[in-house]
C-alpha positions in Angstrom: -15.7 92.7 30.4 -13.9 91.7 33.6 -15.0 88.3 35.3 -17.2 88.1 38.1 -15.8 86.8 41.6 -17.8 83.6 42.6 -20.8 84.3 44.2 -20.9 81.0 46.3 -21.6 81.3 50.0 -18.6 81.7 52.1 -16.3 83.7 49.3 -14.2 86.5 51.2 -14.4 89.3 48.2 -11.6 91.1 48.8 -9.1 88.9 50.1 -7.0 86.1 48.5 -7.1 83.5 51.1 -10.6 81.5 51.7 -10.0 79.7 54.6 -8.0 80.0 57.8 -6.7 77.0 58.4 -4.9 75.4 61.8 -1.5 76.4 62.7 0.6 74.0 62.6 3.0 74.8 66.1 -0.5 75.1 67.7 -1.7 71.6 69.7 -5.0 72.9 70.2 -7.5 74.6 67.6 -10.8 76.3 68.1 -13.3 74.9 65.5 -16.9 75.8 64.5 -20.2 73.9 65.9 -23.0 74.7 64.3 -25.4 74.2 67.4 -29.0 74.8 66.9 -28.0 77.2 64.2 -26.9 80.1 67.0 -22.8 80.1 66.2 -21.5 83.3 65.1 -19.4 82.3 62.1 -15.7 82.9 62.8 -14.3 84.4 59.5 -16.9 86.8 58.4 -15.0 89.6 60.2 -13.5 91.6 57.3 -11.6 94.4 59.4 -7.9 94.4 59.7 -6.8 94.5 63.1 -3.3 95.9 63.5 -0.8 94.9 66.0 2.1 97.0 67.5 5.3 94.9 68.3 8.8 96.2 69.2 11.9 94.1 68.1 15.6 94.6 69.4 16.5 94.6 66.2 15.9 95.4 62.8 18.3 94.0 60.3 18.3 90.4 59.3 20.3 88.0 57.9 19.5 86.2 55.4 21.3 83.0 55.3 19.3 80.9 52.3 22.4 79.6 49.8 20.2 81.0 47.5 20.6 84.2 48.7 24.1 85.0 49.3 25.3 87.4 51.6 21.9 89.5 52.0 20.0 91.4 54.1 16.4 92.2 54.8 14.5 94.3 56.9 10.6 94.2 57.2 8.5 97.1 58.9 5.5 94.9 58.3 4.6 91.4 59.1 1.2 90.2 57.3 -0.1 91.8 54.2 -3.4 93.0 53.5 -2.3 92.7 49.5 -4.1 89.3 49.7 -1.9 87.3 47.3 -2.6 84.1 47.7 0.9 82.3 46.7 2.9 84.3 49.0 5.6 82.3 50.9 5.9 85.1 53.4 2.3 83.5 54.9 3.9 80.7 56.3 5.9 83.3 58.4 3.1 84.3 60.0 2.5 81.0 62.0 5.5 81.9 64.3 4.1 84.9 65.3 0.9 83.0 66.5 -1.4 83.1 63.8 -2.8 81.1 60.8 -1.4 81.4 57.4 -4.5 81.8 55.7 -6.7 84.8 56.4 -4.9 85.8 59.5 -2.4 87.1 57.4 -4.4 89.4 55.4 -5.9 90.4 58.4 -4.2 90.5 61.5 -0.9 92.5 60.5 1.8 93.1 62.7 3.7 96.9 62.5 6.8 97.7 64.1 6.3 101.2 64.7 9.9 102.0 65.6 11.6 100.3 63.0 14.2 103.7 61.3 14.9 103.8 65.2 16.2 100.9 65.4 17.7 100.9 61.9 19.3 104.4 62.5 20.8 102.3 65.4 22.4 99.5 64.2 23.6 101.3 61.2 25.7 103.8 63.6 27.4 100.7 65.0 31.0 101.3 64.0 31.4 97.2 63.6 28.6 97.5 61.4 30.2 96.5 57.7 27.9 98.4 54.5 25.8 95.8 52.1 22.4 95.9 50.9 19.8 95.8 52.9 16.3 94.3 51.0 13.1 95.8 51.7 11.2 94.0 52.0 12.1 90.4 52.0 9.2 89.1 53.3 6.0 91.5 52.9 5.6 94.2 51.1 6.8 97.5 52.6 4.6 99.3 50.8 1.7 97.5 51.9 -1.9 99.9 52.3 -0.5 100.3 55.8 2.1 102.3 54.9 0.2 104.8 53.6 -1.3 105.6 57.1 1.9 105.1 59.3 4.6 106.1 57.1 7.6 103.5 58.5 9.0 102.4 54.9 9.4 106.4 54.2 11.5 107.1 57.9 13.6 103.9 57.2 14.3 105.5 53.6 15.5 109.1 55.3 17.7 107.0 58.1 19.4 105.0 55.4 19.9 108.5 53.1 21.6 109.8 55.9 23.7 107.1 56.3 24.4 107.1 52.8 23.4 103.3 53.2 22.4 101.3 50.3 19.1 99.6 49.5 17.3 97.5 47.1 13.3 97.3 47.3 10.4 95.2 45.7 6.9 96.1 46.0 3.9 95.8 43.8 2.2 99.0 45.4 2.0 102.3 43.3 2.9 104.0 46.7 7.1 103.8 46.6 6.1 107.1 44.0 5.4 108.9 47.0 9.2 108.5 48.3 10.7 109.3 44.8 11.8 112.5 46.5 13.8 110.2 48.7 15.0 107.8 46.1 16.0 110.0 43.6 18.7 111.2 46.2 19.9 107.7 46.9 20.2 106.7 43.3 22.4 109.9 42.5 25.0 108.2 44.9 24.3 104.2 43.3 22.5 103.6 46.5 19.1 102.4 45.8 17.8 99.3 42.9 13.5 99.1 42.7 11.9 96.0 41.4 8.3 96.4 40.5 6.6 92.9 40.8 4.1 92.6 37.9 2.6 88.6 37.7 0.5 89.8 34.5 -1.3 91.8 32.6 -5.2 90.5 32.8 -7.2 92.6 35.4 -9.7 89.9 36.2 -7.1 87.8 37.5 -5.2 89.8 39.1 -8.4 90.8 41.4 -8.7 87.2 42.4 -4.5 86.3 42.4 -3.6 89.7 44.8 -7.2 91.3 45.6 -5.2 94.7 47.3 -2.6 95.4 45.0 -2.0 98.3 42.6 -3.3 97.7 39.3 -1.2 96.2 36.9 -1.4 99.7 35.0 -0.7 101.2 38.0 2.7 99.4 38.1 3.6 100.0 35.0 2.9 103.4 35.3 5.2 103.4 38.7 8.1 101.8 36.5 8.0 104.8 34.1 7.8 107.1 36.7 11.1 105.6 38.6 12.6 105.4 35.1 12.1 108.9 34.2 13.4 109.6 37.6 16.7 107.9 37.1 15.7 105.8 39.6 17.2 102.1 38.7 14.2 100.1 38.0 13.7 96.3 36.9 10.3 94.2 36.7 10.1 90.6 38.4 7.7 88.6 36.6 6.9 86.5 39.7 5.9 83.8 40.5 5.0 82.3 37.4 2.4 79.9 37.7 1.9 77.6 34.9 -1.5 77.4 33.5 -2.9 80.6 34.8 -0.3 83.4 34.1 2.4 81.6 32.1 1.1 82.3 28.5 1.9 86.1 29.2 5.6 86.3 30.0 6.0 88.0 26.6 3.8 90.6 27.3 4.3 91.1 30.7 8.1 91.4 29.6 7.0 94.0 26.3 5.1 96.2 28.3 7.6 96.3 31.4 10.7 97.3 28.6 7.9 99.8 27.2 7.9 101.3 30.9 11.6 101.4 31.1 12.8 98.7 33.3 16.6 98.1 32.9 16.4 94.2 34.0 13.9 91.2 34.3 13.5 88.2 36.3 11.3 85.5 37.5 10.6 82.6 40.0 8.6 79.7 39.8 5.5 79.4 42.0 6.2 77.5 45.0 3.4 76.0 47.2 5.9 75.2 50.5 3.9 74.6 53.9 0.4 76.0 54.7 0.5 77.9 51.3 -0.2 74.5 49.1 -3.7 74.0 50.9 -4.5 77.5 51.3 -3.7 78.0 47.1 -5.4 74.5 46.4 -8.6 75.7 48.3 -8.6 79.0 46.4 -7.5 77.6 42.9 -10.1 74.7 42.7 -12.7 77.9 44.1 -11.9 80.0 41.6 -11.2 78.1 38.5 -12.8 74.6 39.0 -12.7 73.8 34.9 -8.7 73.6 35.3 -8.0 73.6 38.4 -6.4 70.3 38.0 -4.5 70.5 35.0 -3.1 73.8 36.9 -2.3 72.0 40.0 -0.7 68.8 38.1 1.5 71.6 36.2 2.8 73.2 39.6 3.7 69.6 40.5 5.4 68.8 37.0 7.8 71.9 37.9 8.9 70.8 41.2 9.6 67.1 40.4 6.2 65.6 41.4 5.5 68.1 44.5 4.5 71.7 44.9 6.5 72.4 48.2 9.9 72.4 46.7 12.9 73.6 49.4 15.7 72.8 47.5 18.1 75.1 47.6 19.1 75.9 43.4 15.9 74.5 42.0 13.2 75.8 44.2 13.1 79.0 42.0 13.5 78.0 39.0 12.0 74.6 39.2 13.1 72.0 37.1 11.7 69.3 34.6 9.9 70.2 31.1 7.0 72.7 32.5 9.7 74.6 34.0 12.3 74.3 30.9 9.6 74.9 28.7 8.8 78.5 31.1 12.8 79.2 31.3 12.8 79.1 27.5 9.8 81.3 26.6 11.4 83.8 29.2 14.6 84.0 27.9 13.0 84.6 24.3 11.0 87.3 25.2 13.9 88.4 27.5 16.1 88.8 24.3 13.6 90.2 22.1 12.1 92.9 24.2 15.3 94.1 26.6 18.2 92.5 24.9 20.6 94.4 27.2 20.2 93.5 30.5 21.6 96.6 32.2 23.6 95.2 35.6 23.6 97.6 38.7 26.4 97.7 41.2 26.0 99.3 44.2 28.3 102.0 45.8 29.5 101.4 49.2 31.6 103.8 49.7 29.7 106.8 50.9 28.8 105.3 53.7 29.0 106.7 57.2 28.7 105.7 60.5 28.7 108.7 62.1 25.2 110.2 61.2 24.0 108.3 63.6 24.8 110.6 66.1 22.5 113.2 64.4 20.1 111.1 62.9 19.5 109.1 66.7 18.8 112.8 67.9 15.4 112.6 65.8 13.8 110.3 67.8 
């Protein structure tokens, strides 16, 4: 039987964050007074409000050393997925908005994105290399569904003959296998699934909106039997909730047919390490701190590593101890780690022309 949610007042069902707390660019802050009992409360709101914004530009650069010579494009800022370690939330703050349940909530779509893409792709200085989506929210977000964005950046980059490498932990990139199975015939297009574990009733607190984790194996299979490339990222890994099943997780995903595995360490940088504390100590208050004191052991004493080189991996004996059962299971379950390469070669400048004439 799965477990119950908490039931204390003030629990947002539905949504990882529990609080909404002050951003941190912001001088000023509007707080709550509780005068004569008459104040509406400020977070009860549970509808999403969307927000149109058009950028000059779509492509980014991603300059982390950890990262080298990428790229990354996001139709969508916010994420009603909910997951309550996601880095992307502190991104969210430059737009104007809190890190917490802001960023469930108030999500920003930029409606003309494959425009703009189509764009700077015809640019005859522009040089082919993979472009990520998404790097920072999920591009297949429940969003999607409705305006369709991820799916017209797909067609642009086919026509470009562009190549792309996607992660999402939504059953909806199954709609675009259409889409995907022409770009992989042409070594254009690499899918990770994320899948942070395998027990339900965690999963419904850890990312309230996201596919099942059947669901997501399901979507591996279905890529896979596509011959659409396809790898799982066990991420993050956060020691003392879903650590103990990396094996599993790493079974079932070679069961589904994922060529490749990886993993990153939890990471608590910014707003996210008050917002995670608040909803760990919530939601699990009979180890919340052995939990929290096993985050810190991984990141030498801290849980908002930067580091460039150990931030994803961590370091010390939690995050040795993690590296090692990962690389056992790793070996036992998909001892050939199949490496993709990406074709650059069929790329062409020149359907912009045709492809800017759509819009």
């Amino acid at each position: 039987m799965e477990e119950e949610l908490p039931k204390e007042p003030g629990y947002f069902k539905g949504r990882g964050s529990q609080i909404n707390p002050h951003n941190r660019f912001f001088k000023q802050e509007y707080v709550q007074e509780h005068i004569e009992g008459i104040d509406i409360p400020f977070l009860q709101s549970e509808k999403t409000e969307i927000i149109f914004t058009h950028p000059k530009t779509i492509i980014n650069k991603v300059t982390s050393p950890d990262l080298i010579g990428m790229y990354s494009m996001n139709p969508y800022q916010g994420c009603e997925h909910g997951c309550i370690y996601c880095y992307a939330r502190n991104a969210h703050e430059y737009w104007g908005f809190s890190a917490g349940l802001d960023f469930e909530r108030k999500i920003i779509v930029k409606e003309h994105a494959a425009e703009l893409l189509a764009k700077e792709l015809s640019n005859p200085r522009w040089v082919p290399d993979p472009i990520m989506l998404s790097g920072n929210t999920d591009c297949y977000q429940p969003l999607e569904k409705r305006f369709g964005i991820t799916r017209k950046m797909l067609e642009v980059l086919l026509k470009f003959k562009h190549p792309v490498s996607i992660i999402s932990k939504n059953q909806l990139i199954r709609r675009d296998i259409d889409l995907l199975k022409e770009l992989a015939k042409l070594n254009l297009v690499h899918v990770m699934i994320s899948i942070t574990g395998l027990d339900e009733s965690l999963r419904l607190k850890l990312e309230p909106r996201t596919a099942t984790y059947k669901q997501r194996l399901e979507t591996v299979r279905a890529l896979a039997d596509a011959g659409i490339p396809v790898g799982v990222m066990t991420a993050p890994i956060i020691p003392g909730l879903n650590s103990y099943e990396i094996p599993d997780i790493i079974k079932a995903a070679a069961e589904a047919g994922a060529k490749s595995i990886g993993y990153t360490m939890v990471r608590l940088n910014g707003a996210v390490g008050g917002i995670f504390k608040d909803w760990l100590f919530k939601n699990f208050p009979d180890r919340a701190d052995k939990v929290w004191h096993h985050i810190e052991g991984a990141h030498g004493g801290q849980v908002n590593d930067s580091r460039f080189g150990t931030r994803m991996k961590g370091e010390g004996p939690m995050a040795e101890s993690i590296h090692k059962l990962h690389k056992m299971a790793r070996e036992k379950y998909l001892p050939k780690d199949d490496p993709f390469e990406f074709d650059l070669s069929h790329f062409d400048h020149r359907a912009g022309a045709a492809q800017l004439s759509l819009f």
